[in-house]
C-alpha positions in Angstrom: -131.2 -28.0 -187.6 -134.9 -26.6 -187.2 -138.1 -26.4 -189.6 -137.6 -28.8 -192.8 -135.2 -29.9 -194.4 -134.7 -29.2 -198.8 -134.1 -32.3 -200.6 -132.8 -32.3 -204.2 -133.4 -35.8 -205.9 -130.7 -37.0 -208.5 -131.8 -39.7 -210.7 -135.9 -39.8 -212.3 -135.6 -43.2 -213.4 -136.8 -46.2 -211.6 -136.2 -45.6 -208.0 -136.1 -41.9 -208.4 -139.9 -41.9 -208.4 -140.3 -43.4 -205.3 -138.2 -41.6 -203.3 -139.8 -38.3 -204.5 -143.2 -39.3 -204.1 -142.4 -40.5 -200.4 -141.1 -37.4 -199.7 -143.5 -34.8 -201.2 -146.6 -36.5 -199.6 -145.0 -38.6 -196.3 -142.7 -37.0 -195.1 -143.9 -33.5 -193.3 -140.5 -32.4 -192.5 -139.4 -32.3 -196.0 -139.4 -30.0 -198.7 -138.8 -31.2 -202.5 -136.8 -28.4 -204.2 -135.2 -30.0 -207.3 -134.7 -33.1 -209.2 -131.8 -33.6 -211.7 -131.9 -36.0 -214.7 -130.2 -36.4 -218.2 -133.8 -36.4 -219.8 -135.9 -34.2 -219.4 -138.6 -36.2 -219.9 -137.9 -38.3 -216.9 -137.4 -35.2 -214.8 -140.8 -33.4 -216.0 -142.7 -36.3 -215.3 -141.5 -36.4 -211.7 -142.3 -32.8 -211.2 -145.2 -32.8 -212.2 -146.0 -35.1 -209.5 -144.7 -34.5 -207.1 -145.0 -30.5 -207.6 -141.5 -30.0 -207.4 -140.5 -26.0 -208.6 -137.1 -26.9 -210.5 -135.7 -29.2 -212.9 -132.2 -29.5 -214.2 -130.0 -31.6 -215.7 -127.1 -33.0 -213.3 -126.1 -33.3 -209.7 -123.5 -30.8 -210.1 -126.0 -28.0 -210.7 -128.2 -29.4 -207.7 -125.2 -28.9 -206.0 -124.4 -26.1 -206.7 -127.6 -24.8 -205.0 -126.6 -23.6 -201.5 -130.4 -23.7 -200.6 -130.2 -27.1 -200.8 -129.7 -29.1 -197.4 -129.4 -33.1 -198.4 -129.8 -34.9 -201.7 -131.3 -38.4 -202.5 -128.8 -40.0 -205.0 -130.6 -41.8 -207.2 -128.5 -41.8 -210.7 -126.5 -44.9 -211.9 -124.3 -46.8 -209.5 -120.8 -45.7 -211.5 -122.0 -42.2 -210.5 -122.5 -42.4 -206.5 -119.0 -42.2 -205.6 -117.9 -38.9 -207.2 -121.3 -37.2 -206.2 -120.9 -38.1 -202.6 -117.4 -36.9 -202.4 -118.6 -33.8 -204.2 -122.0 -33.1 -202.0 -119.7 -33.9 -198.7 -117.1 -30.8 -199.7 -120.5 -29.1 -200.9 -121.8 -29.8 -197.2 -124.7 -31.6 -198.4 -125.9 -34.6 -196.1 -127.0 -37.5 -198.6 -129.2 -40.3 -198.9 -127.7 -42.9 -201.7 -129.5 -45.6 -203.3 -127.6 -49.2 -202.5 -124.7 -49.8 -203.6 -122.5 -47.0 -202.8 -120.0 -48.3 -205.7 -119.3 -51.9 -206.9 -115.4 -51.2 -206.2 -114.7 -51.1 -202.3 -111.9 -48.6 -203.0 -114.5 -46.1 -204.0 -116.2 -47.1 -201.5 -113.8 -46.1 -199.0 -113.0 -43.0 -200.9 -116.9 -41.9 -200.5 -116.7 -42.6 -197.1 -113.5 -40.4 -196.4 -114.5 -37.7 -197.8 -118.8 -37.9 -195.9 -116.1 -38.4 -192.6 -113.6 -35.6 -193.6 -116.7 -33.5 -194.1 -119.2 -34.4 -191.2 -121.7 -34.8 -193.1 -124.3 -37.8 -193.0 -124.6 -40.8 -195.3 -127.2 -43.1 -195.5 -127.5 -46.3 -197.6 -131.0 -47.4 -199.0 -131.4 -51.3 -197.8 -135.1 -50.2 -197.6 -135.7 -53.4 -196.3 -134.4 -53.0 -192.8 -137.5 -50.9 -192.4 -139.9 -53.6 -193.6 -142.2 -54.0 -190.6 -142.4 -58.3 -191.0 -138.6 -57.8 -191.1 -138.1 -55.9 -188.3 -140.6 -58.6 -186.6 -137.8 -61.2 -187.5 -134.9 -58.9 -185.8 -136.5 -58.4 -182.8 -137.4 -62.5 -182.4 -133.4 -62.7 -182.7 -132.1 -59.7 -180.8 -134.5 -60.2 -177.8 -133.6 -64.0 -177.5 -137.3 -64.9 -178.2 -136.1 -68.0 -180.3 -133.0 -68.8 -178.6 -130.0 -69.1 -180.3 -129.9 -68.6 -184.5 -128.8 -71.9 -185.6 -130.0 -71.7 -189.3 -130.7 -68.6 -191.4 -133.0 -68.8 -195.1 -133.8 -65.9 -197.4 -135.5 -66.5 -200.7 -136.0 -63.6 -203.0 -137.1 -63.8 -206.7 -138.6 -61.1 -208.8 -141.3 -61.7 -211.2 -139.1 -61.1 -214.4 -135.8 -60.6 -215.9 -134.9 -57.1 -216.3 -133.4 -55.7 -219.8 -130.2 -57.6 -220.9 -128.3 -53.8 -221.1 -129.3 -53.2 -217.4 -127.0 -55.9 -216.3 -123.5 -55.3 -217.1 -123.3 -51.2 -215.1 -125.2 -53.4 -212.5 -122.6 -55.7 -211.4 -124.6 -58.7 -211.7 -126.9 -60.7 -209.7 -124.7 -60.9 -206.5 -124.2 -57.0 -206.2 -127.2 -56.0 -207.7 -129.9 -57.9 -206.2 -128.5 -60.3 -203.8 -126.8 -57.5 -201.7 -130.1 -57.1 -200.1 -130.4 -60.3 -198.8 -126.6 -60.2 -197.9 -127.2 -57.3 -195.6 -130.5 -58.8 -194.2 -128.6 -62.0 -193.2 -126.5 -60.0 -191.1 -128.8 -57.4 -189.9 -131.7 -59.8 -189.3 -129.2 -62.3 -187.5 -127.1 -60.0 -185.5 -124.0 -60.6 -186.8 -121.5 -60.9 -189.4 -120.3 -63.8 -192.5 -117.1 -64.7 -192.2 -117.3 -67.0 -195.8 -119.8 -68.0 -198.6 -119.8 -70.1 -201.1 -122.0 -69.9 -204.2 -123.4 -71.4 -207.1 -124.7 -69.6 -209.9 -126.6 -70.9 -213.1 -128.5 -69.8 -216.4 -131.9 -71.1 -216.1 -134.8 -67.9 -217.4 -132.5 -66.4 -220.3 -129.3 -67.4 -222.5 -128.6 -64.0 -223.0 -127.4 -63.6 -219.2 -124.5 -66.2 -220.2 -123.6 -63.7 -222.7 -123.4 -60.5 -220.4 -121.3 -63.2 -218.0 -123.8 -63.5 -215.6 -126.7 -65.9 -213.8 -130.3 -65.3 -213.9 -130.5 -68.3 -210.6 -128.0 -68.0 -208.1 -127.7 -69.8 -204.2 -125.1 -68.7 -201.3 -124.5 -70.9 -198.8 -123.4 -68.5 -195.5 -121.2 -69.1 -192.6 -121.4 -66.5 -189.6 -119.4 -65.8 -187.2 -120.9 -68.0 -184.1 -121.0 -70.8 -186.8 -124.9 -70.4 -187.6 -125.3 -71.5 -191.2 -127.8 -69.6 -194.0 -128.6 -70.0 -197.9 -130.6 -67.3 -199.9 -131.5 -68.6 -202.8 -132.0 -65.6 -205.9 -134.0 -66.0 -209.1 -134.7 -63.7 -211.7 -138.3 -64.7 -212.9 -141.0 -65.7 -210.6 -144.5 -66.6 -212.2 -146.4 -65.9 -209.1 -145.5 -62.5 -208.4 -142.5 -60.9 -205.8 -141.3 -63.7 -204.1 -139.5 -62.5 -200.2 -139.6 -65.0 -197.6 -137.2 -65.4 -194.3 -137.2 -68.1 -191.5 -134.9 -68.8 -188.6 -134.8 -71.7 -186.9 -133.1 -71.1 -183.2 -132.4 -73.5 -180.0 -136.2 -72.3 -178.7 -138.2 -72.3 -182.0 -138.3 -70.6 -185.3 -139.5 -67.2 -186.9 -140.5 -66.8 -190.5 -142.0 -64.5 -192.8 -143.7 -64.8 -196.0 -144.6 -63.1 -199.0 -147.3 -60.0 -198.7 -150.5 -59.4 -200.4 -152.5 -57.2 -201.7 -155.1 -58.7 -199.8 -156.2 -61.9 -197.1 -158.8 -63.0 -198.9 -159.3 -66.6 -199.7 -161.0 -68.5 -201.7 -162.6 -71.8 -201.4 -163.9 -74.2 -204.1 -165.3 -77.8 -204.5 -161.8 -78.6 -205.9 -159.3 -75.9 -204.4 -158.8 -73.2 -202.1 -156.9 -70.6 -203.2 -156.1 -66.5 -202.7 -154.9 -64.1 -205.0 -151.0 -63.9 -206.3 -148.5 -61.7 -203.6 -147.7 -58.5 -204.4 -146.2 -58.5 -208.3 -142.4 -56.2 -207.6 -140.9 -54.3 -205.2 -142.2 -50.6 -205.2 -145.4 -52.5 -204.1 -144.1 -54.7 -201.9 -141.5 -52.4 -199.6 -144.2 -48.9 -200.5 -144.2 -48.3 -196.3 -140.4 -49.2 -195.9 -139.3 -47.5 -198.9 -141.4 -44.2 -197.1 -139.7 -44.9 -193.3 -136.3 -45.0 -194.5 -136.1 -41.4 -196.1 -138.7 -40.5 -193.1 -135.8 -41.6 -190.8 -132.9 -40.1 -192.6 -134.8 -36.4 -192.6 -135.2 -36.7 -188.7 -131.4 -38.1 -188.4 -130.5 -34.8 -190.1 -133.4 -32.1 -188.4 -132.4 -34.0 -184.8 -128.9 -34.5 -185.1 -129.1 -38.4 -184.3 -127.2 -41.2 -186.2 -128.5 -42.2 -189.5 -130.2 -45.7 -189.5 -128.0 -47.5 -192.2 -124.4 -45.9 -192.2 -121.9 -45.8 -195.0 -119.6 -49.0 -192.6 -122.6 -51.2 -192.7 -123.5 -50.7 -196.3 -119.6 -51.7 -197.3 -120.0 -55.2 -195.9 -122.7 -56.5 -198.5 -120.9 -55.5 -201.4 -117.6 -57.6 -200.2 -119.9 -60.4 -199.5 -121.7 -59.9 -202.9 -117.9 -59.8 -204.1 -116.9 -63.1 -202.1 -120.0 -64.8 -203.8 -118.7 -63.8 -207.4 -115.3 -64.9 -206.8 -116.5 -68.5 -205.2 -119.2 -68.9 -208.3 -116.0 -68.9 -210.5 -113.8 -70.6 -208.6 -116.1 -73.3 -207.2 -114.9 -73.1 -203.8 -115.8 -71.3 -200.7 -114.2 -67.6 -200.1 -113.7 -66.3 -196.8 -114.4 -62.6 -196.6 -110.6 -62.0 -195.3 -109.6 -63.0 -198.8 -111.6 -60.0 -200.6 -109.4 -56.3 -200.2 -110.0 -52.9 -201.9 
């Protein structure tokens, strides 16, 4: 495929933004041709913006529109299955927002029908394309710090989100943990065999009514028989809290929180520097922009896309796994989870 490539964007709510700003002002090789949301509001906001010409109200009609080459799904999770089956038989490569469902049978039924069609799927983990991350990756891949023997990942955001947002979510485990499930096995190399996890109600009781945690840990075991936690909270007072470290048979590699700037200050009593980065579209800004930058070129060049439908699956039976051993209080290998 030559010249640019003409995105539709479904979804103007949180993420939706992001995505469209990225690619109306940093990515040359797109064009931004449409965005579809239920409110037009939302939608007109976004346009406006990002000077995009049209505005409707669902994916179908974005769809529909054979000037369209690929679409960045961006709409509720319950919704990405049926529009990726529906913009593969349209032809329509796609870029979908993590997870691809929080049932692996749609799951697999998404992924037929992107095969069956030849199109190509990309999942956003956005944070493959963090640069400190990618730092870590290539410590591990290139044998820099010998052998992974233990794995950490802390994430914590700096508050809860709304108490309706977490039931269609799927709860801590597949809605924010499954980021840190697929950077334990991308940044280590390998897969998690079994996990076992403990979750608790610690920032608000009204998580124990929607049947969820607000504080959760998973204890990993890969493959080779390396050993990881990640450790999940929903409110951190200091800001966006994203640290990794590995410690390997030659030394260790380890990444902390970003800030908005290095400045530090120093007192009679205390030195000190300002708070990290306060959520994510600050934090992952340039990652957010280099993962739809690579999915364009995937599509314009023909190459594979950087984070395939497969890979995206395994997080979501690991986040699955987690839920199961958090009620059952026992580890869960991932053999025991099916569609």
């Amino acid at each position: 495929m030559s010249g640019r490539l003409r995105f539709g964007v479904i979804g103007a709510g949180r993420i939706g933004p992001v995505h469209a700003e990225n690619l109306a002002f940093r990515v040359p090789q797109a064009e931004l041709a449409v965005i579809a949301d239920l409110r037009p509001e939302a939608a007109q906001a976004v346009a406006a913006r990002c000077n995009i010409p049209r505005m409707v109200s669902t994916g179908e009609e974005v769809l529909a529109d054979p000037g369209i080459d690929a679409i960045v799904l961006c709409s509720p999770t319950d919704t990405h299955a049926d529009l990726i089956v529906a913009a593969a038989k349209a032809g329509k490569h796609i870029f979908c927002e993590k997870p691809i469902s929080l049932s692996l049978k749609e799951i697999d039924r998404a992924l037929a029908a992107v095969e069956a069609a030849g199109v190509k799927l990309q999942v956003g983990f956005n944070r493959r394309f963090d640069s400190n991350f990618l730092r870590v990756r290539q410590a591990v891949a290139s044998g820099e710090i010998g052998t992974p023997n233990l794995f950490h990942i802390v994430s914590r955001d700096p508050f809860p989100p709304p108490l309706s947002y977490l039931r269609p979510s799927g709860g801590i485990f597949l809605d924010m943990m499954v980021h840190d499930f697929d950077m334990a096995c991308f940044l280590m190399g390998e897969e998690v065999e079994e996990v076992y996890a403990a979750g608790a109600v610690m920032v608000d009781p009204g998580f124990a009514a929607e049947e969820d945690f607000d504080t959760a840990v998973v204890m990993l075991r890969f493959k080779s028989g390396a050993i990881g936690t990640v450790d999940n909270s929903r409110k951190s007072t200091f800001g966006y809290d994203q640290r990794v470290e590995i410690l390997g048979s030659k030394g260790k590699i380890a990444t902390e929180n970003r800030y908005p700037n290095q400045v530090v200050v120093s007192g009679e009593k205390c030195v000190y520097s300002d708070l990290p980065f306060n959520f994510f579209m600050q934090r992952y800004t340039d990652s957010f922009a280099a993962e739809v930058q690579a999915f364009t070129e995937s599509v314009l060049e023909d190459k594979p896309v950087a984070v395939t439908g497969t890979e995206s699956r395994l997080p979501v039976v690991m986040a699955l796994a987690a839920g199961k051993s958090s009620q059952e209080r026992r580890p869960v290998r991932l053999s025991e989870i099916h569609a």
